[in-house]
C-alpha positions as CSV (number, residue, x, y, z in Angstrom):
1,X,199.9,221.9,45.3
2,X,203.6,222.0,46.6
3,X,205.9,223.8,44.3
4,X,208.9,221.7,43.5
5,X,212.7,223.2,44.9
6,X,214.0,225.9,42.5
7,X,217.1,224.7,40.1
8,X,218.8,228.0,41.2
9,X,218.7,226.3,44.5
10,X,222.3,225.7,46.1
11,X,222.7,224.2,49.9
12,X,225.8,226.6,49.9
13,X,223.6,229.5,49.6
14,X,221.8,229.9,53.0
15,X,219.8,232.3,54.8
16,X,218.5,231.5,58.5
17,X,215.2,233.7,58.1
18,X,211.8,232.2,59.3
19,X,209.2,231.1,56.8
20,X,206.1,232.9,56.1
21,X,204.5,230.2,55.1
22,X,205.1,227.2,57.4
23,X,206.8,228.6,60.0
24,X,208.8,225.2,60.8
25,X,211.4,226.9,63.2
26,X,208.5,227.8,65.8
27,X,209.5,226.2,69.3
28,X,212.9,225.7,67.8
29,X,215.7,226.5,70.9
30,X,218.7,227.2,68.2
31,X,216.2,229.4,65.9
32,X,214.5,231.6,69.1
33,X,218.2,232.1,70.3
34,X,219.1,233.7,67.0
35,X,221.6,231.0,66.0
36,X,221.9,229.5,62.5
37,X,220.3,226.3,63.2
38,X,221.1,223.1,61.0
39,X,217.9,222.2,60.2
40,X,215.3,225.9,59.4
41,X,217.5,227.1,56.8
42,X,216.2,228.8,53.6
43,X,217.7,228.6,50.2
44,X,218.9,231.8,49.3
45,X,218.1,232.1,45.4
46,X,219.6,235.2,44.2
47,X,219.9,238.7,45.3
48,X,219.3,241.9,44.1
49,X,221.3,244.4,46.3
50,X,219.5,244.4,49.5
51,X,216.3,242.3,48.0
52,X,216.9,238.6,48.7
53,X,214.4,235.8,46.7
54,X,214.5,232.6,49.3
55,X,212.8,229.5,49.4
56,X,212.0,227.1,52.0
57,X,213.4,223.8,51.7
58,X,210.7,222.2,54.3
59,X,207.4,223.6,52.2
60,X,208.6,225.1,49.0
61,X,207.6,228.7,49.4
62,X,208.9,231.3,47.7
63,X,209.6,234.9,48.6
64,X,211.3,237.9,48.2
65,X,212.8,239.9,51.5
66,X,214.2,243.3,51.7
67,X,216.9,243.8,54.2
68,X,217.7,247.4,53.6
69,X,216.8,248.7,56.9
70,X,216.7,252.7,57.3
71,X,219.0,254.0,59.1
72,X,216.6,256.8,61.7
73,X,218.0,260.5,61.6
74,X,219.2,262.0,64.0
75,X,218.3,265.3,65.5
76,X,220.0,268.0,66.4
């Protein structure tokens, strides 16, 4: 069963991530380049500092992403 589009959804809020669940931008050119492509965009719902809760426009799947990344240390 296909969830239907979030009503926090906004087309202004975007995130070019891939899906998890569909993985629509495979054998995209714009997507494997890195770019912001206008059609594999994910609705970016709401944040919570560096957590992010998308979902797909193209299947309806919903997710949360962390994009803290840690930093390495260094060594003297």
């Amino acid at each position: 069963m296909r969830l239907p589009i979030d009503p926090q959804a906004d087309r202004a809020r975007r995130a070019w991530v891939p899906c998890p669940e569909c993985d629509d931008a495979r054998g995209c050119v714009t997507c494997s380049k890195g770019r912001n492509c206008s059609e594999h965009w994910r609705y970016l719902i709401s944040n919570e500092g560096a957590r992010v809760h998308l979902q797909c426009p193209a299947c309806a799947h919903t997710w949360t992403l962390d994009t803290h990344r840690a930093r390495g240390r260094r060594t003297a």
